[in-house]
N, C-alpha and C positions, 0 to 999 in steps of 0.2 A: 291323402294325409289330411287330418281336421287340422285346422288350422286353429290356436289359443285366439282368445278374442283382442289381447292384448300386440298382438303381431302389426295390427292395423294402426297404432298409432306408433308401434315401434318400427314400422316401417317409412310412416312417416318422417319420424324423428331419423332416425338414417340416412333418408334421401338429404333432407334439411342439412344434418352434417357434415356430408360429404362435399354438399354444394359447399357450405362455407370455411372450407380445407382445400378449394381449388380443385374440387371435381364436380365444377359445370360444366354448361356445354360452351360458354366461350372459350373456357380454358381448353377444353378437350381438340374443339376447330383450331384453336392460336398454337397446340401442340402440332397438331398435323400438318398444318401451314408451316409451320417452322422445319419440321425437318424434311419435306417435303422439297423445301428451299436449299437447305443443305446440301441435300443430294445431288440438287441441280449443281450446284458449287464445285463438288468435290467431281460430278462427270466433267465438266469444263475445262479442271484443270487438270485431271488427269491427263485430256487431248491436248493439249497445249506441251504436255510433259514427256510427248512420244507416246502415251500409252494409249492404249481402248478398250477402257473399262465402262461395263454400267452400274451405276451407285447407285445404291440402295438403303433407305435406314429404316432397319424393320422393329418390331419389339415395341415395349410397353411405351418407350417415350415416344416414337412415331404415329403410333394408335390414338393414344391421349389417354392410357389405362392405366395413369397412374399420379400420384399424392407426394408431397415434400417426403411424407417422412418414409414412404417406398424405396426412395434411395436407388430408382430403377438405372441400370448399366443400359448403354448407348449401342445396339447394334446395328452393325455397317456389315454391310456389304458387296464384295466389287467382283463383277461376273468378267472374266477375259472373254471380251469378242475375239481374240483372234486364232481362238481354237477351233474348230469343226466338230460338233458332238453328234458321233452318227451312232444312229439305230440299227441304221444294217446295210448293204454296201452301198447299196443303190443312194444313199446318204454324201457318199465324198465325196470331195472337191478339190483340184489342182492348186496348188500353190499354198495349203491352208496347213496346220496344224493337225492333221486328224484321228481325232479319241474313237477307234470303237466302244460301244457298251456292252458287255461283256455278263451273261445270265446264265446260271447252268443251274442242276439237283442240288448244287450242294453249296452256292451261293444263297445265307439267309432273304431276307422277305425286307425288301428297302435297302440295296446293298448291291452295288454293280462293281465291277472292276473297267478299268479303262485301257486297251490296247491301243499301242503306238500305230497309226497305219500310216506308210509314204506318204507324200507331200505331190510326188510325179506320177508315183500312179497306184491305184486301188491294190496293194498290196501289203501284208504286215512287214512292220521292222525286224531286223530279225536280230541284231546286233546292239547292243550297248552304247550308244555314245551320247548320252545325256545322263548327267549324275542325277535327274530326278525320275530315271525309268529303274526298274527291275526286271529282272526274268525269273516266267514260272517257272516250274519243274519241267509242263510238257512244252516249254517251248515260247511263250508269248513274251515278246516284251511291256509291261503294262507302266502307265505312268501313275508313281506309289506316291499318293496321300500322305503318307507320311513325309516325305521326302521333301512336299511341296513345304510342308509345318517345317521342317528343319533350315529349309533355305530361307525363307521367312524370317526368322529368328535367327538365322548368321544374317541377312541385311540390315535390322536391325542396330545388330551388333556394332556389324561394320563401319553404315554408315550414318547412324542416327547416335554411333558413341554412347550405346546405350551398355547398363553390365544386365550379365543373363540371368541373374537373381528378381530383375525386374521388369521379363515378361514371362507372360503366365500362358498355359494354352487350358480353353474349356472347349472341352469337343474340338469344333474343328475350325477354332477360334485362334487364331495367333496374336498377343499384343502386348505393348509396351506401357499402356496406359489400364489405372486398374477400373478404372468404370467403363472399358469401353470393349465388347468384343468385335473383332475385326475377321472376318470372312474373305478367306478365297473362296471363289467358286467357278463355276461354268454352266452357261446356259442353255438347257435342251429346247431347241424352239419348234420340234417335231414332238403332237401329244405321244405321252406314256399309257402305258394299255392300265396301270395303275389309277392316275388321273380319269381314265373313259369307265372303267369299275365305278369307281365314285361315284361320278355322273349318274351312271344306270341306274345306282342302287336308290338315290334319293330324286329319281324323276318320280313325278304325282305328290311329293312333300309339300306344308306350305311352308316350308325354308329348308334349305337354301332356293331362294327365288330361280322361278326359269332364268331370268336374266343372267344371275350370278352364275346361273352354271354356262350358259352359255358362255361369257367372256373367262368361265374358269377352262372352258374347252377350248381357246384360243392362248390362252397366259403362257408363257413360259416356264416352266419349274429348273432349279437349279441342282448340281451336283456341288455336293459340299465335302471336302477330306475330312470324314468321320466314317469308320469301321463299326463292323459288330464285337461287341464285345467278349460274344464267345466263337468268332471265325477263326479260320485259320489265316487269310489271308487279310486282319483287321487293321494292317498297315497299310496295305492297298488298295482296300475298299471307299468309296464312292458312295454318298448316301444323296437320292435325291431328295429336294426339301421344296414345296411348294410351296411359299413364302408370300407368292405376288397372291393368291389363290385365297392365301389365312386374312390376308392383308385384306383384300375385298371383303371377304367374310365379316371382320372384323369394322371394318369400316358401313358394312350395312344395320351395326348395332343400333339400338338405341338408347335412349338416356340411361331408362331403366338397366337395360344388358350393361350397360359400359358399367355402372352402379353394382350391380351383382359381379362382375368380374374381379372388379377393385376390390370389393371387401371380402372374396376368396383369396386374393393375393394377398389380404390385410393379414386375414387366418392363417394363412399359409405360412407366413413372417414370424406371426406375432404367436402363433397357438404352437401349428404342427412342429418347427423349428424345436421347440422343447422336446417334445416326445421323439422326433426321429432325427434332428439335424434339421440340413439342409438338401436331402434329396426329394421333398418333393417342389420342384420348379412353377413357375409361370403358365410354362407351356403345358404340363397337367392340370394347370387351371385352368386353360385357357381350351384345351379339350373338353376338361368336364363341360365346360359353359355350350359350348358345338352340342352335345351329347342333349341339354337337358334342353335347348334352343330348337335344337328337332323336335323333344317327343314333349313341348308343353304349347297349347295354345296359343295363337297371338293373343288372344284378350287377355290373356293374365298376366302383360308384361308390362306392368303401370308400377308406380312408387308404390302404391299402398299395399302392393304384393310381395314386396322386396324382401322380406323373413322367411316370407314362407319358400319361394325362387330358391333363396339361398339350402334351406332346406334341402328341396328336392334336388340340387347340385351335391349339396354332400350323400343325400340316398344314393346316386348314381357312382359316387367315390367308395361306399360302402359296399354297394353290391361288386365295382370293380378288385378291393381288397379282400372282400368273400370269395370271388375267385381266381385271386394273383392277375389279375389281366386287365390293364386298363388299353383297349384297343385306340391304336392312329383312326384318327377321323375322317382321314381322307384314305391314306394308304392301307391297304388292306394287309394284314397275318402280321403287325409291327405289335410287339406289345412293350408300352412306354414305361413298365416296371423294371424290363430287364437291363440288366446293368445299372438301374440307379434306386431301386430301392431292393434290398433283401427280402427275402421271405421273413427274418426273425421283424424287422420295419413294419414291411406290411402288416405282421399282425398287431405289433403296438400301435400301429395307428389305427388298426380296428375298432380295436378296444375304445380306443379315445374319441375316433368319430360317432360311433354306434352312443357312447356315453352324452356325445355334445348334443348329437340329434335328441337321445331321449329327455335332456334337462332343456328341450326349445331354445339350441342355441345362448344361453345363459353367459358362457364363456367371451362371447364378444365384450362383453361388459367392462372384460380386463384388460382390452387388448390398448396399450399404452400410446401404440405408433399414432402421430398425428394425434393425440390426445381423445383418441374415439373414442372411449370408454367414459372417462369422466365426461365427457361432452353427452353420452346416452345417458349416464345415471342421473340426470340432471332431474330435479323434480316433475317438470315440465318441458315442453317442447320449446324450449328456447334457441330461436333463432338469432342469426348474427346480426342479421339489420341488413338492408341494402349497400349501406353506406360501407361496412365492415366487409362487406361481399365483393365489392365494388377493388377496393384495396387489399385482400386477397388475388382476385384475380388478376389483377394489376400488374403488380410486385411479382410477380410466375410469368407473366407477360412482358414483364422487364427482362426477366432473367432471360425467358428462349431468345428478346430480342439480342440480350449479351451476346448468348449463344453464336446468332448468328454472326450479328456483326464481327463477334472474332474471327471464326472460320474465316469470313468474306478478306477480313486481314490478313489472314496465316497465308489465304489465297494468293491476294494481291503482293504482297511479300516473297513468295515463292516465285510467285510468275516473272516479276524482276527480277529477281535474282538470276534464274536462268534466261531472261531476255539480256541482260549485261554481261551476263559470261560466257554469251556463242561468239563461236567465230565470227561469223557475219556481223553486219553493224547492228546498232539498235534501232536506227529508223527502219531496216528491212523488218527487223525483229519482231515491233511494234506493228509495222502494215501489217504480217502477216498472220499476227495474232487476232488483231481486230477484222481482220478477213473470218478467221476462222472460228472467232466468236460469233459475228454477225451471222453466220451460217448455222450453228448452236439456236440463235435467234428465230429461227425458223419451224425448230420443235416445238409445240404447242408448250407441251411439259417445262420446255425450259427458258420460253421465252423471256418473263420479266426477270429473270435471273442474269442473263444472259447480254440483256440491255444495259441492265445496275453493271457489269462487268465492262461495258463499254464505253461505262458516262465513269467508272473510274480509270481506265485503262487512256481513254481520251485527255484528260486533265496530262497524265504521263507523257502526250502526244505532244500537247500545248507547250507543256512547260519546257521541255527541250525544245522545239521551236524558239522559244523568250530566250532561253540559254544563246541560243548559238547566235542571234541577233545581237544582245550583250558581248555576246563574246567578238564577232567582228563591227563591232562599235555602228550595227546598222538599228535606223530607228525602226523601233514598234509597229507592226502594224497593227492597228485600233480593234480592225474584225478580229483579231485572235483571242485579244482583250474580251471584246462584245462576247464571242465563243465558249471563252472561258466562265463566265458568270455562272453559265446556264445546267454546269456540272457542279458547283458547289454545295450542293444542299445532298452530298452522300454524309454529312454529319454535323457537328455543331462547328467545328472549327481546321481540321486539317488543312483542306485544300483553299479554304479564305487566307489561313496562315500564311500560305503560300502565295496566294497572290500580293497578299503585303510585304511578303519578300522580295517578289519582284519587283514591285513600286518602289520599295525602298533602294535595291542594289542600283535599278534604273535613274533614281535619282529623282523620281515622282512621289518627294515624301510626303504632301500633303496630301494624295489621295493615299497613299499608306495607311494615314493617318484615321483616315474617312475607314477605310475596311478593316483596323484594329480596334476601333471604337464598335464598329459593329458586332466583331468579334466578343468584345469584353460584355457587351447587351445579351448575346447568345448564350455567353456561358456562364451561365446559371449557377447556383453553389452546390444543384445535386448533379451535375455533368458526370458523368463518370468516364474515367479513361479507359482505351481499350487498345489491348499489345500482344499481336498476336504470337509473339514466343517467350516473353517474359510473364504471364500471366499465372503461371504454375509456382513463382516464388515470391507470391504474397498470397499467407493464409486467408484465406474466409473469403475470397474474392469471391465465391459463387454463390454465398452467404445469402439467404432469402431476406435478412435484415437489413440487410448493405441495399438493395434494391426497397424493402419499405421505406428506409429513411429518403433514397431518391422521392421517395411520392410525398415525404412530410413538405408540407406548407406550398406544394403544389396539386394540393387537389383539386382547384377551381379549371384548370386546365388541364386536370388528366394525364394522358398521352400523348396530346397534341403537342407538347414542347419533345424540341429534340432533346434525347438525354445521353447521348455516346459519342466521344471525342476520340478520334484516332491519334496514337503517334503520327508526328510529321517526322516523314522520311525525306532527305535531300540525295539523288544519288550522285556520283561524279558527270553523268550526263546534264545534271543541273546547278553544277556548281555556281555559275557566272549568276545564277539567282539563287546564291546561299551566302546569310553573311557568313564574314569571315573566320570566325570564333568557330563558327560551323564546318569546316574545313577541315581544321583538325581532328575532330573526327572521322571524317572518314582516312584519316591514316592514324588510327588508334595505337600500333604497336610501335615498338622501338627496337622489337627481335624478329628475327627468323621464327625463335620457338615460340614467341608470342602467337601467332599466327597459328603455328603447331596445336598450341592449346586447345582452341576453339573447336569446340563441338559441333557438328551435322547443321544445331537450327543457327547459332552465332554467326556461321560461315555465311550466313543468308543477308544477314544486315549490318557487318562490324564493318564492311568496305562503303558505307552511306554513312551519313549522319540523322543520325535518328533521336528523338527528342519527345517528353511530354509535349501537350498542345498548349497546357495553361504555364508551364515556365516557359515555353516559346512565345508565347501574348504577351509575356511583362517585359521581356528581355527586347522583343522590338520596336515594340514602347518607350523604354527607356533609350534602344540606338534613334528611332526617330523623333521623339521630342525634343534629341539632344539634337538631331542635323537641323531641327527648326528651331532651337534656340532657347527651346519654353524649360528653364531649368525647374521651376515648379513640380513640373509635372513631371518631367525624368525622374528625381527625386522618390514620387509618389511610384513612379514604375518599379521602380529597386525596391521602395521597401515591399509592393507587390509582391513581387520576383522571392523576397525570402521571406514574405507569408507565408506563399503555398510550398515551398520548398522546407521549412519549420515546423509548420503547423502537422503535430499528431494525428490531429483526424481526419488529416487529408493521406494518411500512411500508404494506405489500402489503393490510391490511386499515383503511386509515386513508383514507376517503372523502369525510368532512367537517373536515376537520383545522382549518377554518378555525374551525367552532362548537364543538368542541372546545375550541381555544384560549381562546376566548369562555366555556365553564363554566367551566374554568380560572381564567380572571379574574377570572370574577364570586365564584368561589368567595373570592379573595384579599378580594376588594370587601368582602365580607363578612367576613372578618376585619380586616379596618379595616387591609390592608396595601397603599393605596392608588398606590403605586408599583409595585409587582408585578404587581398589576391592572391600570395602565396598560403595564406592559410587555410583559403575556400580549394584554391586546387590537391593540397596534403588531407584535406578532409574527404575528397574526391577520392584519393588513391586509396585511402585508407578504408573506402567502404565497398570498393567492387576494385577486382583481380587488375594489380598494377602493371601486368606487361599486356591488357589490350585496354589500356586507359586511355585517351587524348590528354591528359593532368599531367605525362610525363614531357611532354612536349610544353606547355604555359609551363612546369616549375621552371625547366632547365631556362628560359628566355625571361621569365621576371625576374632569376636568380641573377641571369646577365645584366641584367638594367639595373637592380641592387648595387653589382657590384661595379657598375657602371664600363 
């Protein structure tokens, strides 16, 4: 295909673009990195949670293939180790779970069923007693895909108190969250004759590399509950998906590929969306890219070739809509039209492609998302600057760190939850946990994940230790103190908060004082709070502006300053180092049905006291400068304390407003301005659900001292 002479700086100009919309390569490495981490997260706690899952987050935001205004969904995936997926018998094993795979004439091409086989000995099931098995007609009992999608979505229901209007299933996707699709699966770790086809066909290419193929003949591919959609048995069906395979592939890109893939996906949004919907996907683009990656040179994969690439990706879309087939890349006789786009589709987008090819891609010029169009029409190749590049990438480097650090929250939050509510004690709880994260510690993959899990788990360790010392009136020992420093820095202020709690209930208030002053130096006025279950009721939190303004008037330092403050949680295990005011929350209710009320995540933290970090700094502030005297400065804590708690533009980081209110009052309480106090506690009740409030508990005891 001749290429116009024009392509060469309009490829330019694209590359340019893209970099300065956050599809560079730092951005792309800090994408991978981040979920990369998550994953480590989400296997961790699964083990800890009874289960043995392996996490996975695969798709556009794992890759790095994608732009703000892409809007790309988060996919996860979690393969059950403790199934047996056999190939054939000589495959089973005693004591296990065991799926045969299941291939005949008349099962389609990417499409297995799974038969129940004994557990004691190499023989089929033959009977019924799992509500997620069926039986065929001749006789097998198979474990049905569908079934697995429907238990899914009554757990859900059940236990996350979720309503059914608010998950959704795509493929073979079950979920409660709308950007997120969420994968069962199982992992076949014996190669498929599918995967070795592959292999064969593209030995002597120069891509995919020997290497690649070699570690893709080791990888695992997984079975995912999705059907054919013209089978008979498409409720039962089993699709294997080579995910780890796409993912190396994918990951062998380069700037240029990663660049050409994004601005298919940009078209695909931004153009075909018009002409056909939404059926043609990601993962059709992300085919084509494999397709046009095999048959074009390595030399022609630089930026100043970027138009023309793009070109020859849609030629290979047009020849595949010429003949209704756009073949799997890896697995062989799949053809990735059926079931998602029609024949009458197919051809208007014929039409459309065959039209964009012949005007030289002209139509990009419109395309709105991420302002790519007006940013190409520009007279000139007008770059962002460094400086402008610099805070793009930034502010998206804020965000996955958000990302993270919540999860790492929702984490650490969960895993207390269920470490305080086993029978056993919490110190057994606690060792055993840290036992069997240090062991996690061990896998290369999940090491530093693993560690950060232990330097917060540890603090958990410590501070019950100071609890129970407080609590039988034994002194301190100093090493625990010294111990304690050295896990502080998972954020700007949590577990500092906490050691000022300590100091202070201990009755060590001048060094309180010393680590709330340090506190107050750290937290910064771009700090942002971070809640791992209340974060979904406040608009805009994941707002790419919300994280720009984090970087105004700290640009001389960058990233180097910490900018994430966790909720400080106090559990009943650490009461004896929680003030007093603090207590009452953790007995928020005054009912039975109060308790009743509380949904799946609530259930996890209404029996602690949990708190912003920046009204927990003013409010200790104000109990400590008052045990030392300095009425100045208490003074100055309070009117602190209803800055940040007033002030508008701090909205967006205000997640417990209710216990807020709550120090607030108590604060007044304590200055014997006992109508103030009842007014900060009635404003309390008034703005979050009054029977799991701590406000009911201060009014009824201010109202007693009112009325004396």
């Amino acid at each position: 295909m001749e290429m116009p002479e024009y392509f060469t700086e309009w490829s330019i100009r694209m590359t340019e673009v893209l970099a300065d919309i956050g599809a560079g390569k730092d951005t792309v490495i800090e994408r991978r990195r981040t979920f990369l981490r998550m994953e480590c997260m989400a296997e961790i706690a699964s083990k800890y949670n009874g289960q043995d899952f392996e996490c996975f987050h695969f798709g556009s935001q794992s890759e790095g293939t994608t732009t703000p205004g892409l809007e790309s969904d988060i996919d996860f995936l979690a393969s059950d180790n403790t199934a047996n997926i056999m190939k054939d018998w000589g495959h089973w094993k005693a004591g296990m779970r065991n799926l045969l795979m299941l291939k005949d004439d008349f099962t389609p091409p990417q499409q297995y069923l799974l038969q129940k086989i004994r557990s004691d000995t190499p023989e089929p099931v033959t009977s019924l007693r799992c509500d997620l098995a069926v039986k065929k007609d001749s006789g097998e009992v198979l474990y049905s895909a569908d079934r697995i999608k429907e238990y899914i979505e009554k757990f859900i229901i059940e236990n996350l108190n979720d309503n059914r209007e608010n998950i959704h299933r795509n493929g073979p996707s079950v979920s409660n969250k709308p950007n997120w699709d969420n994968v069962p699966a199982f992992h076949v770790c014996k190669p498929l004759p599918e995967i070795q086809q592959w292999i064969d066909r593209c030995r002597g290419r120069h891509w995919p590399s020997v290497q690649l193929l070699d570690a893709a003949r080791v990888a695992p591919c997984f079975l995912v509950p999705a059907g054919h959609p013209d089978s008979d048995y498409k409720r039962e069906e089993w699709r294997p998906s080579p995910n780890l395979i796409e993912r190396m592939m994918m990951f062998s890109f380069n700037m240029t590929q990663i660049k050409c893939y994004i601005i298919l996906k940009l078209i695909k949004k931004a153009l075909f969306t018009k002409i056909v919907g939404d059926v043609i996907t990601s993962f059709h683009c992300k085919t084509l890219m494999f397709y046009t990656i095999e048959r074009t040179h390595p030399s022609l994969w630089f930026g100043h070739n970027l138009l023309i690439l793009i070109s020859n990706c849609l030629c290979i879309l047009r020849k595949s809509l010429l003949l209704g087939r756009l073949p799997h890349y890896i697995i062989h006789g799949v053809n990735l039209f059926d079931g998602k786009v029609s024949k009458m589709q197919q051809r208007r987008l014929l039409v459309y492609v065959d039209s964009m090819i012949r005007s030289n891609l002209q139509d990009v010029l419109t395309i709105d998302i991420d302002k790519i169009g007006s940013r190409l029409r520009a007279c000139s190749i007008v770059q962002a600057g460094e400086k402008r590049r610099v805070c793009v990438r930034d502010r998206i480097s804020l965000l996955l760190n958000f990302e993270s650090v919540n999860l790492c929250s929702k984490m650490l939050v969960a895993i207390k939850y269920k470490m305080h509510s086993s029978n056993t004690t919490v110190q057994q709880n606690i060792t055993c946990l840290l036992r069997n994260v240090f062991y996690c510690s061990t896998n290369v993959r999940m090491k530093t994940v693993a560690l950060e899990c232990i330097k917060h788990l540890y603090v958990v360790h410590t501070l019950m230790q100071l609890s129970n010392c407080l609590r039988f009136g034994n002194v301190f020992d100093i090493n625990i103190i010294r111990r304690l420093k050295h896990t502080l820095n998972t954020d700007v202020a949590s577990n500092r908060l906490k050691l000022a709690s300590i100091l202070y209930c201990s009755g060590h208030i001048h060094a309180a004082v010393r680590v709330l002053e340090d506190v107050r130096r750290r937290f910064h006025s771009k700090v942002k709070a971070v809640c791992s279950y209340r974060v979904l009721v406040i608009d805009g939190v994941r707002d790419l502006n919300v994280f720009n303004n984090m970087l105004t008037g700290n640009s001389d330092n960058g990233l180097s300053e910490e900018h994430f403050a966790f909720c400080v949680q106090f559990s009943r295990q650490e009461s004896y180092c929680t003030p007093v005011a603090l207590l009452f929350e953790m007995n928020r209710n005054i009912t039975e049905e109060g308790v009743a009320q509380r949904h799946f995540a609530a259930k996890r933290w209404m029996d602690s006291a949990e708190v912003d970090a920046r009204p927990l700094l003013h409010y200790l502030q104000y109990l400590s400068y008052g045990g030392l005297g300095e009425r100045h400065k208490q003074q100055c804590a309070l009117l602190a304390l209803k800055s940040c708690i007033f002030d508008t533009s701090n909205t967006i980081n205000r997640y417990h407003f209710e216990t807020a209110m709550n120090l607030l009052g108590h604060c007044h309480e304590m200055e014997g301005d006992y109508t103030k106090a009842l007014h900060f506690y009635s404003e309390s009740l008034s703005c979050y659900n009054t029977s799991n409030n701590a406000a009911n508990w201060h009014v009824r005891r201010v109202l007693r001292l009112i009325s004396g």
